[in-house]
N, C-alpha and C positions, 0 to 999 in steps of 0.2 A: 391470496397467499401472502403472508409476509414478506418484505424485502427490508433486509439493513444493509444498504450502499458504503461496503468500509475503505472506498478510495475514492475522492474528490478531493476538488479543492475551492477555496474560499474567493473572495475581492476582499484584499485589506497592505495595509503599511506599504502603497504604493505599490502592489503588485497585481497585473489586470488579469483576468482566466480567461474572458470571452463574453463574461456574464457583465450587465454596467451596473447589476444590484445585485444584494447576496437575496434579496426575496424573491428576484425569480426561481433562485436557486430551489426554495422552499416551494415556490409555484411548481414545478415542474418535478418536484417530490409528490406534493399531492396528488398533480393530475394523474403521476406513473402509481403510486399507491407506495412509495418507499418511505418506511418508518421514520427512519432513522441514516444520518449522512455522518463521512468519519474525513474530517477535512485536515487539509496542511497548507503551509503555504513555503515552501520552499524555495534556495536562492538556486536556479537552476542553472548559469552559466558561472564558473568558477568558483573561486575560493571567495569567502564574505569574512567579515569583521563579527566577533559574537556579539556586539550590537546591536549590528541588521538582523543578525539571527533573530535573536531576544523580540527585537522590534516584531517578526513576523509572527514569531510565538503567539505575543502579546494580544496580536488582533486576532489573535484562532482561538484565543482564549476568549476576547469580546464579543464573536461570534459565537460560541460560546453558550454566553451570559443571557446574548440579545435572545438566541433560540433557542431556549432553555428546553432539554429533551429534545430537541431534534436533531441537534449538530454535534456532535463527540471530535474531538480532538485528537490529534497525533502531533506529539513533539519533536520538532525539526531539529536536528545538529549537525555539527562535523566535524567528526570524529578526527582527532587528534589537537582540537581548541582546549586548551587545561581547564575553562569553564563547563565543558562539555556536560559531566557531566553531574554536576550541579543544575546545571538549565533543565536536566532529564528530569532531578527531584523534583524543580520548581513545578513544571507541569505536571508528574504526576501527582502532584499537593493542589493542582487547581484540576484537577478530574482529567487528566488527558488519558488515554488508552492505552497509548504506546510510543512507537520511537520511528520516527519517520529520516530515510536517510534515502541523500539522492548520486551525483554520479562523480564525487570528488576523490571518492579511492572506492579501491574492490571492496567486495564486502568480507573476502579473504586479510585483507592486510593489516597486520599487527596495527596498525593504529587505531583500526576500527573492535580491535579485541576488547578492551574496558568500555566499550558501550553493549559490545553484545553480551559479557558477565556481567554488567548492569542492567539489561534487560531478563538476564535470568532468575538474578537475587531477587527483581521484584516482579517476577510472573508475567511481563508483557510482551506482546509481540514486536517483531522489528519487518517493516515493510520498507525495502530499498529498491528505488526507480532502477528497471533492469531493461535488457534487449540484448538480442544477436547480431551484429553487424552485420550487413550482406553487402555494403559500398566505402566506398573512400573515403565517402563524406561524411555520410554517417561515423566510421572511426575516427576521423578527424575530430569530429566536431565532439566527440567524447569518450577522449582515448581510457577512460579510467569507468565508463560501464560496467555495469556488473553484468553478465551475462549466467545461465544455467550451469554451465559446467564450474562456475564462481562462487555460487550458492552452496552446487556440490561438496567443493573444499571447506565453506564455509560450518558447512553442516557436519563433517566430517571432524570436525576441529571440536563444534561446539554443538554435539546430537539435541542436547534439551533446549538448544534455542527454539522460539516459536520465529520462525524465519520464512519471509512473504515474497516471495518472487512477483513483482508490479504489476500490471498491465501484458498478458500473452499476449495481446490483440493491439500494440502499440510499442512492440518492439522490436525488429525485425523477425527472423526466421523462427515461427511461432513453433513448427513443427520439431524444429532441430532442440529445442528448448524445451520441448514435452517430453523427447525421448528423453535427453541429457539427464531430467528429473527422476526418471524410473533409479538413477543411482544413489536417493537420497531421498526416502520416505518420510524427511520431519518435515522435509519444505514444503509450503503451502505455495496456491498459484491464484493468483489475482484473474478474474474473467474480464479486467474492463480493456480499454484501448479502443482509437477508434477503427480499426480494423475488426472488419465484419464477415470472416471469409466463412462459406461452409463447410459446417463440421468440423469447423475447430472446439467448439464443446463439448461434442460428440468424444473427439479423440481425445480430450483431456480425459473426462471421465474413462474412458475405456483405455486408458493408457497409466493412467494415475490413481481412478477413483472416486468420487464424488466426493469423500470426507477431508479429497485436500483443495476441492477446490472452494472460495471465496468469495460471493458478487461484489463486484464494483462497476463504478462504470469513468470515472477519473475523466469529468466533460461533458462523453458522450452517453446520455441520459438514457434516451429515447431507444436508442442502437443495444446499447450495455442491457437492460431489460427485455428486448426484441432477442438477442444470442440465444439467451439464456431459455426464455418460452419455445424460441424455435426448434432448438437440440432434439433430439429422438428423446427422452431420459422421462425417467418413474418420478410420480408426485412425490415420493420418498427422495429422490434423487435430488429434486428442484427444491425438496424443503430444506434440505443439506446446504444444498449451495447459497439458494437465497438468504438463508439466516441462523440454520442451526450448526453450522460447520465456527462461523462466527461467535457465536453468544458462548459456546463451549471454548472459546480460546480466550474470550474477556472473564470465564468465572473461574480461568486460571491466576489469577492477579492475585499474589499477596500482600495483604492491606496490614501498615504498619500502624 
């Protein structure tokens, strides 16, 4: 069966993933049978310079070039930088897919408003790093998370957004996060994270649907394709998630 993996991420401009070459990366695509990988490289702790942005852009785009057809792109920003989103054009003029945002404001918060009407004008989806807090630490460590009921509003604000809630399975309270979405049927839900619990694919689809949910696996390779086979769900179902839920949100793009 197909699989196109629309959340990973790269080695480049200084930033490590886990991987010490982006060709295992490709090894470890073929061994699993995944076509096709949709990478970012984001600056994960605070606010950055659009710079560094740029800079990280840059090598998502070299990767790219280097893995021509394998590697698709998502262009990182942060929303409220005045270059913002000009950097959005640049990548989608160098093939990038969409708009990758991580945990420096909600994804509710007017600042992040002209990137997601830039995401609409031109047909592409916005995937933001999300989770539940369930500890102290966890809030602490990143008090401006976008969690489900975040989405909600978000989606409420802006319904024809194509809008990606991250990782269920790597951000806390996976459950509280499934129901929260049953109030907002545009958002789509990412399968990766390294959290492997049972039956959480199961309840996604039977709480959500199979047409919102995404595969990824953002990492965890081996795990993120193991979920997804293991689930109770119809070869119709897995075909959905592994690649046709996907390729129906990339031939929304309006190309200028």
């Amino acid at each position: 069966m197909r699989m196109i993996d629309m959340h990973m991420h790269v080695k480049g401009a200084g930033v490590e993933w886990g991987w010490d070459h982006n060709d295992r990366i490709i090894e470890a695509a073929d061994a699993l049978g995944i076509e096709q990988i949709a990478v970012s490289i984001p600056v994960v702790r605070g606010m950055s310079t659009h710079d560094r942005v740029r800079e990280c852009n840059d090598a998502v785009i070299d990767a790219m070039r280097q893995y021509e057809g394998r590697i698709l792109g998502w262009c990182y920003v942060i929303p409220g930088q005045k270059q913002s989103l000009q950097e959005i054009d640049r990548c989608l003029d160098a093939g990038m897919i969409g708009i990758k945002l991580y945990n420096q404001y909600k994804i509710w918060d007017p600042a992040v408003h002209p990137v997601l009407e830039k995401a609409i004008d031109a047909g592409v989806p916005v995937l933001e790093h999300a989770g539940h807090a369930t500890t102290r630490i966890f809030q602490d460590e990143q008090p401006n998370i976008s969690d489900a009921a975040d989405f909600v509003m978000a989606a409420h604000l802006y319904p024809e957004c194509m809008l990606i809630e991250a990782h269920i399975g790597g951000g806390g309270d996976w459950e509280w996060s499934i129901k929260q979405l049953r109030e907002a049927p545009s958002v789509y839900l990412d399968t990766s994270g390294s959290i492997i619990d049972e039956r959480m694919i199961d309840m996604c689809v039977s709480e959500l649907g199979a047409k919102r949910l995404l595969f990824g696996t953002d990492m965890t390779m081996e795990g993120g394709v193991g979920k997804v086979l293991a689930a109770n769900l119809t070869k119709a179902q897995r075909e959905m998630i592994f690649y046709r839920n996907w390729e129906a949100i990339v031939a929304r793009r309006r190309r200028t």
